[in-house]
N, C-alpha and C positions, 0 to 999 in steps of 0.2 A: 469254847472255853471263856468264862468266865474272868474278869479283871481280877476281881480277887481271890481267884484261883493260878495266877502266877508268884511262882516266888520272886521278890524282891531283894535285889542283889545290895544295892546302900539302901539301907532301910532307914527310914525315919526318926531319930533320936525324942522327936517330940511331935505331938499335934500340934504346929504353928497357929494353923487358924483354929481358930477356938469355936466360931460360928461360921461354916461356914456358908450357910445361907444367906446369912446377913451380909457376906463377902461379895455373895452373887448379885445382892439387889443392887448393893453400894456401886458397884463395879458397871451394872446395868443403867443405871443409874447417868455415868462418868462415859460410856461408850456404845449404850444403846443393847437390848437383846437380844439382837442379832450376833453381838459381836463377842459375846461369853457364851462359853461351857461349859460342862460339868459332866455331860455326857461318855459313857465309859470309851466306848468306841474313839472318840476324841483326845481325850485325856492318855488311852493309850498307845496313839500317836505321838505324843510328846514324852514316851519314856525312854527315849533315848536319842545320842545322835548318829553318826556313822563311823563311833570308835567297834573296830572289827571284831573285837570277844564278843560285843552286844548280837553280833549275827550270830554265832553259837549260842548265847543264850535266847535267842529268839524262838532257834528251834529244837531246844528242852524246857519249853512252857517259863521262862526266865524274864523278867523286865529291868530295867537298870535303874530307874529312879520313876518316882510317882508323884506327878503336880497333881494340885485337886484343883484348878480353875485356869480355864486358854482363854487368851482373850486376843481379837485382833484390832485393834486402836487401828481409827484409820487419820489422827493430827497428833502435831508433837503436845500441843494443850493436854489431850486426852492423855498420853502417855507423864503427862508432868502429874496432873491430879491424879493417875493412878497411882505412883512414885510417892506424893501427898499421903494418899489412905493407905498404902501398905507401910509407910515410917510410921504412923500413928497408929496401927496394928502392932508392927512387928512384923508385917508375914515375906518372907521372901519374895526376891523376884528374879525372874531367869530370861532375862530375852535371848528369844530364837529369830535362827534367820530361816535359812534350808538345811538346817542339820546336818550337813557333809563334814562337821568338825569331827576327825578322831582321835580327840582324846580326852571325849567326856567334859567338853568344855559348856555342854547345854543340857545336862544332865540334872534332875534337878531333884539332887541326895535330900535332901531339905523339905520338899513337897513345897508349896508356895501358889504362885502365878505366875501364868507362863506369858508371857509379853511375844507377839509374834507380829513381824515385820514385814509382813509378807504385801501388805497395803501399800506398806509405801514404799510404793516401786516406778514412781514417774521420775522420767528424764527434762530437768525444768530448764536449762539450759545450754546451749553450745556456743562458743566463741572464737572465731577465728584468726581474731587477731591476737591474742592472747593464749589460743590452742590449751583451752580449757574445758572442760564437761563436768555438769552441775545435776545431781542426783541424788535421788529418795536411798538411802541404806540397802532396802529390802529388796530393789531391783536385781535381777537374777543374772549373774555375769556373763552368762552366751548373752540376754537380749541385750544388755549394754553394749557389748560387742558388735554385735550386728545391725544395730544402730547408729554405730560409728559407723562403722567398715560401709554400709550404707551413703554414707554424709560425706567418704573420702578418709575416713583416719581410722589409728587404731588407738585402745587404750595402752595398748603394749604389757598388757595384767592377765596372762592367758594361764593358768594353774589348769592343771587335772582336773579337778573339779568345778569346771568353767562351767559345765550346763548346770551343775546341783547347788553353784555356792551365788553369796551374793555377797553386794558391793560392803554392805555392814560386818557379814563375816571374814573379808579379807582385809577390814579395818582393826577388829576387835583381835582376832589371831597373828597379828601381824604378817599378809600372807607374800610367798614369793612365787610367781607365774613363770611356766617354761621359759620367758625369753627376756628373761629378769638381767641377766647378764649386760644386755644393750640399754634397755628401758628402766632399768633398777626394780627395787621393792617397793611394797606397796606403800611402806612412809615415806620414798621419795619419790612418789606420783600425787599424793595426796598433797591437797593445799590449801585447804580449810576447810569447816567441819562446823555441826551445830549438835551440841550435845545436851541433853536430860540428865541433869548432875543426879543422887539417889535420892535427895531430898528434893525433889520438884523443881528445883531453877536451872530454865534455858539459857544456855550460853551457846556466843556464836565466836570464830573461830574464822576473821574474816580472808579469805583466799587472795594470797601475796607472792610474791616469786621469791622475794628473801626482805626481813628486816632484823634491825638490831635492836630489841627493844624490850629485852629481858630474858630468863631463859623461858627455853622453849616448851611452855607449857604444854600446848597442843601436844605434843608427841607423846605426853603422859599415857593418853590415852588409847593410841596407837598398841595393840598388842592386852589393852586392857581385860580382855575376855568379857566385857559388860559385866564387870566389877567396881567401877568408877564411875561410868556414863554410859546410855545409851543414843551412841551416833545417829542420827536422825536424816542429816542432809550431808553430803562431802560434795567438795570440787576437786575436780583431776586434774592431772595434766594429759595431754593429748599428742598426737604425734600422726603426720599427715602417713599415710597408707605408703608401704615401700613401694619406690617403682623399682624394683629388682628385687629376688629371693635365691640364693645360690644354694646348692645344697654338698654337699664336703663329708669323706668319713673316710676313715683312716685305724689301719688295726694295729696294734701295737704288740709286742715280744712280752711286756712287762705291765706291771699296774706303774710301776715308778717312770716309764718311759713314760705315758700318758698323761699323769700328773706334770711331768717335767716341761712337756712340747705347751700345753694347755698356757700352765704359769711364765714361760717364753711368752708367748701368746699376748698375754695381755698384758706384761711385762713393757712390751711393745706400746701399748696403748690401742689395740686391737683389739675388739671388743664385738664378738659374734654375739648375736641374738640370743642363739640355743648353743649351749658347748653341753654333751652327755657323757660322761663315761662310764662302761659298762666293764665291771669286772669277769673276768673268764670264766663264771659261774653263769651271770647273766646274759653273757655274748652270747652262751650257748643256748640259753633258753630262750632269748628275743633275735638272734642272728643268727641259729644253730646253719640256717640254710644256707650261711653264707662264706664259701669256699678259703677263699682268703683269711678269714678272721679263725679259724680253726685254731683250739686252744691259747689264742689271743684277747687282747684286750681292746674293743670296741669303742671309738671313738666318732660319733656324729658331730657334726656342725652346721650350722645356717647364720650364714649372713644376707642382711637385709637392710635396703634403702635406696639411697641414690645411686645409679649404676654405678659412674665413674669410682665413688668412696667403695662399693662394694669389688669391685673388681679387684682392689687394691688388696681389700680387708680377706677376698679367697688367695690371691696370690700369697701373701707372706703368712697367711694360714697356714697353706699346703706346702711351704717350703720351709717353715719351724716345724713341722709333723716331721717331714723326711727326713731332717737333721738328727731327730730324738728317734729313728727308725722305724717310724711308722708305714705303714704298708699302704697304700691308697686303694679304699673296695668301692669307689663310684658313689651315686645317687641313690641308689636303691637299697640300700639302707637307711638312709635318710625315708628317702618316702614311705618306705615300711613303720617305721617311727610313725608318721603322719598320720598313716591310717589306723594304728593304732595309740594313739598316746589318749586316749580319751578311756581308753577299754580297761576296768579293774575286774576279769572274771576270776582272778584270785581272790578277790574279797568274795564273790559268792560263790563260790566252788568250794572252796576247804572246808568251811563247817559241814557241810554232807558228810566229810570220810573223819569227822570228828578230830580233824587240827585244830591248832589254835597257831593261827597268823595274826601278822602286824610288822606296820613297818615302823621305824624310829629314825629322825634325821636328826641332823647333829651338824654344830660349825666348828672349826676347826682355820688353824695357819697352816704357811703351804709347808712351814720349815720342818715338821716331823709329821706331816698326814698323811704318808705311806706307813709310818712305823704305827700312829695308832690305825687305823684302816688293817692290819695284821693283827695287831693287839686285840681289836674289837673280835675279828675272829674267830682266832684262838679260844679266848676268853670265853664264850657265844658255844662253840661247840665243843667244850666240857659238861655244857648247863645238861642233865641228864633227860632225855625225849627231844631236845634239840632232832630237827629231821637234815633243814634247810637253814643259811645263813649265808646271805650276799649280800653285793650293795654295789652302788651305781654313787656317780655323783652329780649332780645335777646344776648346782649354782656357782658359779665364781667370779672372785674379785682380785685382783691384783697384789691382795694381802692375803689369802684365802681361799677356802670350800665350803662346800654345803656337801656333804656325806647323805646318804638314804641307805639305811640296812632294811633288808626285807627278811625277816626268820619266820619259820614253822617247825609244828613239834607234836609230839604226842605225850600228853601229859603221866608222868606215869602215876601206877595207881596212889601211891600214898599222897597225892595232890591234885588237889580240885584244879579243874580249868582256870580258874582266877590265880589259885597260886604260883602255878606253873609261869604266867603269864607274867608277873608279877617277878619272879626270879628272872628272866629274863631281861627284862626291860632292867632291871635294878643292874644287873651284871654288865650289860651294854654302859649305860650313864658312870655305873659304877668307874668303870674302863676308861671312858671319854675323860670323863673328870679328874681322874689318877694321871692323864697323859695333860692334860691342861687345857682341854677343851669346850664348848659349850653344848646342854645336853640335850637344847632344840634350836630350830634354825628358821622354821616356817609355819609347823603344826600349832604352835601355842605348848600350855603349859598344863591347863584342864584339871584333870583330875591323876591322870598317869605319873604326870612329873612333878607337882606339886609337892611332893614331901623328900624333894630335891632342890626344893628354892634356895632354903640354907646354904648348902651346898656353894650353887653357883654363885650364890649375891654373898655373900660372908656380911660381914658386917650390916653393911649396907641397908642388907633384908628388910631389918627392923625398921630402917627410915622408912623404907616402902611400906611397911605394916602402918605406920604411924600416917601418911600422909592416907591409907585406906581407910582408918579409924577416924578421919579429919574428914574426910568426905561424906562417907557414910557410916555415922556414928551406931547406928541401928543393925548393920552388916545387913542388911536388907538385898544386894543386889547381886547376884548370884553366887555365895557363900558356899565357903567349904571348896573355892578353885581358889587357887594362887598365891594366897597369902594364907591359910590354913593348910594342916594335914588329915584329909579326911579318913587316910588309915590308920590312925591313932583312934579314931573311933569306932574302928573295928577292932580295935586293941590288936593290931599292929603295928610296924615300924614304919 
């Protein structure tokens, strides 16, 4: 099959580049010929990332956005003067990392250049008096990992997508790792930064533990989706490798008992690594085997670090569980997690029996996140081809959750796969939003959520459009995510 024999799901409102041969030379030119294409095969790599309709459209001859030129820069120079020739074009630009984004946040509706990080993947620094780690963007989050883990530490930044994602795209979406609970989020591991503003000027971003010295620019960027800057170099913070791992899990009567024992928890100043909870939908499907948890609510945990603090941190775990009536089902639940928390064969298995899956996370306070966590529901399985609809919760803070709904559906006839998909997502946010909640937590904003921004920012929005307009006057750097609604040019809502 042929490239352009796929239909094109955001189609092109204009040919940006107007020559594009002369794109090619210019570009060959700035980073050498080895390091641009134009080639179909290539080019059709880059039409999508790993938002999950994109796998159904895969296999009905489908592509999601179409760049006309890949390029892999292998210095920030080369990416500043690319930055240079595309403002003085006009042509778009979309940097990629490893595409594990789902939600169309490297998709590139626009057509453009596709800016790929994949070069700059060296690890230039480690520090141990200061338990810091200094690295290229594009570095791939297992090898960063096990290059620590290697040297004695961890980054404490371990997401799902640890083998597929990298250190730029856990910057740009603002991402949160399984054991984010202990270690925090990835803005509060990151500690300086060297960034490609859209008009070609380097700026650095120099790595501090704390100053007062104006507000806090740097975190601008944080969550950007490479709509402001692309991040080039960051330093981490680090964290010496636990010498103990405990592993805890506990089944609960209720979703509100689990919520309850967790928020005691931390309450305390108790702060386990990994806290999971699995609603009785999902206990059944990832702990069905497990006796105890039988139409219960699945709670895992791991604490990790220095023996004597973790001993501490399982005892008054397990004895706030018992108090909220949790049931204690041992370690092997926990290690089952282990061996699988890496594995997404629901993202490739549904499209075969012609579902449409996706999952939506969401933040939320602890003070009503039973009553939406019901709402969302309810709400959810009215939407008509609705099949499946749970949710687990995955992140928490002492004010707070991070929610995961995972739904599937079969679209019925009178709607296309996209629309269906589309009422769904719209109904969930709708929901979250009406209860007072946030209507992402980890994923980013992309293309899915975007004509939700209003929405969550209310006024605000508009400063944020105005300080994107300041930066990049030309909207050049990956357009139509976060500050546009690119369904309004589908002439949709």
């Amino acid at each position: 099959m042929k490239l352009d024999e796929f239909e094109l799901i955001y189609k092109n409102d204009r040919n940006i580049i107007k020559n594009k041969a002369k794109s090619e030379s210019k570009l060959e030119e700035i980073i050498g010929k080895q390091n641009v294409s134009t080639e179909p095969i290539d080019i059709l790599a880059y039409t999508k990332d790993s938002t999950l309709i994109a796998f159904n459209w895969t296999l009905q001859g489908k592509i999601a956005g179409l760049p006309d030129i890949i390029t892999w820069p292998e210095t920030v120079e080369q990416i500043s003067e690319i930055l240079k020739y595309a403002n003085k074009e006009k042509i778009p630009v979309i940097p990629y990392a490893e595409g594990s984004g789902v939600v169309g946040g490297a998709i590139a509706i626009r057509g453009g250049i596709i800016i790929d990080m994949k070069k700059f993947n060296k690890i230039l620094d480690i520090n141990d008096n200061d338990l810091t780690v200094t690295a290229q963007t594009g570095i791939n989050g297992m090898n960063l990992e096990r290059f620590l883990n290697d040297k004695g530490y961890t980054s404490g930044h371990i997401p799902q997508s640890l083998y597929t994602s990298s250190l730029g795209g856990w910057i740009a979406h603002r991402a949160a790792g399984q054991f984010s609970t202990k270690y925090g989020k990835i803005e509060d591991i990151v500690m300086g930064m060297e960034i490609v503003l859209p008009q070609g000027d380097i700026i650095n971003f120099k790595p501090i533990a704390r100053a007062s010295t104006g507000p806090q620019f740097d975190k601008l960027f944080i969550g950007g989706e490479g709509t402001l800057g692309i991040v080039t170099k960051a330093t981490l913070k680090i964290w010496p490798y636990p010498e103990k791992r405990t592993l805890i899990s506990y089944a609960f009567p209720t979703f509100e008992d689990s919520l309850e024992a967790t928020r005691q928890i931390l309450r305390q100043q108790i702060f386990p690594a990994v806290i999971r909870i699995y609603d009785a939908d999902e206990t059944f499907r990832h702990f069905g085997h497990i006796e105890k948890a039988k139409d219960k609510v699945m709670v895992v945990f791991i604490c990790e670090g220095i023996g004597r603090l973790v001993d501490l941190e399982e005892q008054i775990t397990k004895e706030t569980c018992e108090k909220n009536n949790g049931i204690e089902c041992g370690e092997e639940p926990v290690e089952h997690w282990f061996e699988t928390r890496f594995k997404v064969t629901d993202t490739s298995s549904t499209p075969t029996f012609q579902m449409v899956f996706d999952t939506i996370e969401i933040g939320f306070l602890w003070d009503k996140a039973a009553d939406m966590y019901h709402s969302v529901i309810e709400a959810t399985k009215k939407v008509k081809g609705i099949v499946m609809i749970t949710a687990h919760v995955s992140h928490f803070y002492p004010n707070g959750v991070g929610f995961y709904f995972t739904f599937a559906g079969v679209p019925p006839k009178e709607l296309t796969d996209l629309e269906f998909y589309q009422e769904v997502w719209d109904t969930v946010i709708k929901t979250v939003e009406d209860c007072g909640g946030s209507f992402g937590h980890h994923h980013g904003v992309g293309i899915n959520r975007s004509k939700w921004m209003s929405v969550e920012w209310g006024k605000s929005f508009d400063t944020l459009k105005s300080i994107k307009k300041l930066l990049d006057p030309n909207n050049i750097l990956n357009p139509g995510k976060i500050y546009e609604n690119p369904w309004k040019e589908r002439g949709e809502n």
